[in-house]
N, C-alpha and C positions, 0 to 999 in steps of 0.2 A: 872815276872810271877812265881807265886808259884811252886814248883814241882812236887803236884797233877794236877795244872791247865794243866804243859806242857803233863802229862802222857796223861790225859784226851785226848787233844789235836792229840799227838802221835796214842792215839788209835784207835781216830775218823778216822784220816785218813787212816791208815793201812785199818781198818773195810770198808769203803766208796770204796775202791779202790780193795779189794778182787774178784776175779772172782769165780759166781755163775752161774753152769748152770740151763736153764729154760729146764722144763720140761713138757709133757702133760697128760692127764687123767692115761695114763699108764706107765707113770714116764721113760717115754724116754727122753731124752736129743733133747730138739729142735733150741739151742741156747745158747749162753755162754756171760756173761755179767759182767757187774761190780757190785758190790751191791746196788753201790748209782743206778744206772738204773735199777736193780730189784725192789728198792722202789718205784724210782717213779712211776714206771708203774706199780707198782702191779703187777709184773710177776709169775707164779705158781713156785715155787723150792721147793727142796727140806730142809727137819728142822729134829731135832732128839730132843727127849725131855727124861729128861732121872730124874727118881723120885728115890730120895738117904734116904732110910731106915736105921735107924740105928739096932744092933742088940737087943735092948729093944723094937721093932717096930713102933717107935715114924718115922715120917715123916719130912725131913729138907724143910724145906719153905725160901722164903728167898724174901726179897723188891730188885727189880731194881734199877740201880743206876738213878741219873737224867740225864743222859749225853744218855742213854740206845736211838737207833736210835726207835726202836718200843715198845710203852706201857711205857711209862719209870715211874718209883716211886711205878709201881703196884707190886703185889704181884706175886708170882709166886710156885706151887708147884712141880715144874720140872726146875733142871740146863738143857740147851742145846740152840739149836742156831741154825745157818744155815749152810748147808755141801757145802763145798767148791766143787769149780769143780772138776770134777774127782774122788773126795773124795766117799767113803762108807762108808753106813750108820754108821756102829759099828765104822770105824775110826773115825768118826768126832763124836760121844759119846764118844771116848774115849779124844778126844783132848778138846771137851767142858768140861769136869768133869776135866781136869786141866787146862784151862784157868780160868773157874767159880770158882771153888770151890781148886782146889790145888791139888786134887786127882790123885795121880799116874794109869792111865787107864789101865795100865797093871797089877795094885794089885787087881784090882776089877774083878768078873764077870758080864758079861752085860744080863743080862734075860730079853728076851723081850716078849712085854706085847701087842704088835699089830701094824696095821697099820693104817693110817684113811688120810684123807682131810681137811682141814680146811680152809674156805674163809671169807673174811669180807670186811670193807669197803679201810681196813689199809693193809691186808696180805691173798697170796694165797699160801697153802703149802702143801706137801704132806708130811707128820713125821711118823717117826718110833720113837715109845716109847718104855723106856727100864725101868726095875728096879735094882738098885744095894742095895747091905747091904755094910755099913763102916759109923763107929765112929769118924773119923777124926780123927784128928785137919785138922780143912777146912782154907787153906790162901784163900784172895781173894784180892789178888796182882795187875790182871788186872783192878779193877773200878769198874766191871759189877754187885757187889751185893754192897748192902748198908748196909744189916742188916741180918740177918738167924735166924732161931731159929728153936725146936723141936718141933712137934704138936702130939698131939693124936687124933682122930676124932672127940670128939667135942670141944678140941682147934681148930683146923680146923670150927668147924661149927662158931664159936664164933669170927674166925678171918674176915672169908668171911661173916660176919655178919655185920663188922664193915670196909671192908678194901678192897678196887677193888685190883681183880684180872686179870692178864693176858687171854684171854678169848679162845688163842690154847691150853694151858695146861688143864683148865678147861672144854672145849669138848671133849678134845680126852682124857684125863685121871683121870679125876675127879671118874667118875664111877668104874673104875680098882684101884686108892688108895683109893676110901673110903670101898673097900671090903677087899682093903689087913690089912686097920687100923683097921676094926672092928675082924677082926682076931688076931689081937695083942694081948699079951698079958696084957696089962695095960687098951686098950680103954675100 
């Protein structure tokens, strides 16, 4: 077995076996679970989505990897993930922005951008979104991106034109980066 195939592997299980607590309309803790049993069931919990600005105000985007348990190969315009049990919000933003991307979470500040709900047929979540500014150099060590790149808002309009995206990022934050990108200075 290769040693991407065993990390792959490695990951899955770790992620599968994570405890996630379920939560209800008002993000109380009703139950605490594994992930792979938050999937199946499509249980509500909580997710933190967090959109990485660099300081020319271009937006990092980045493809899922194909191993990714939900949406995988899609595109995505926010690093983040799911908040472990017990976990808070700005923690597990800060712990996804160095899984995902390599980002020291304690060099960034986290500005957050709101709250929302998001249901579908795949995923029920309650997210707090955040925005940060950093240039990187972004590692992405754990598997979970495949690809990233800079966009300005109509590279953005040009990509999701051409390329499905992840569709919690896109409800709850589509509307809040494309007003932060048209304020940029380049779009």
């Amino acid at each position: 077995m290769s040693d991407e195939v065993e990390m792959r592997v490695e990951v899955e299980m770790r992620v599968e076996g994570e405890m996630v607590d379920v939560v209800d309309d008002d993000d109380r803790v009703v139950a605490t679970v594994t992930r792979a049993e938050m999937r199946a069931a499509r249980l509500q919990h909580r997710a933190v989505s967090i959109a990485v600005f660099g300081t020319d105000g271009r937006l990092l985007v980045h493809r899922r990897a194909d191993t990714k348990d939900l949406w995988p190969r899609q595109w995505d315009i926010a690093a983040g993930g799911v908040v472990a049990a017990g976990e808070h919000y700005d923690d597990a933003a800060r712990r996804e922005l160095a899984e995902e991307l390599g980002i020291d979470g304690d060099d960034v500040v986290l500005e957050p951008l709101g709250a929302g709900r998001f249901v579908d047929e795949s995923v029920a979540e309650l997210a707090q979104a955040y925005r940060v500014v950093h240039d990187g150099p972004f590692r992405f060590a754990d598997g979970e991106v495949a690809e990233a790149r800079w966009v300005t808002s109509g590279e953005l309009a040009d990509l999701r034109g051409s390329a499905t995206f992840v569709p919690d990022s896109i409800a709850l934050l589509l509307p809040i980066v494309l007003a932060l990108l048209m304020n940029a200075p380049d779009s």
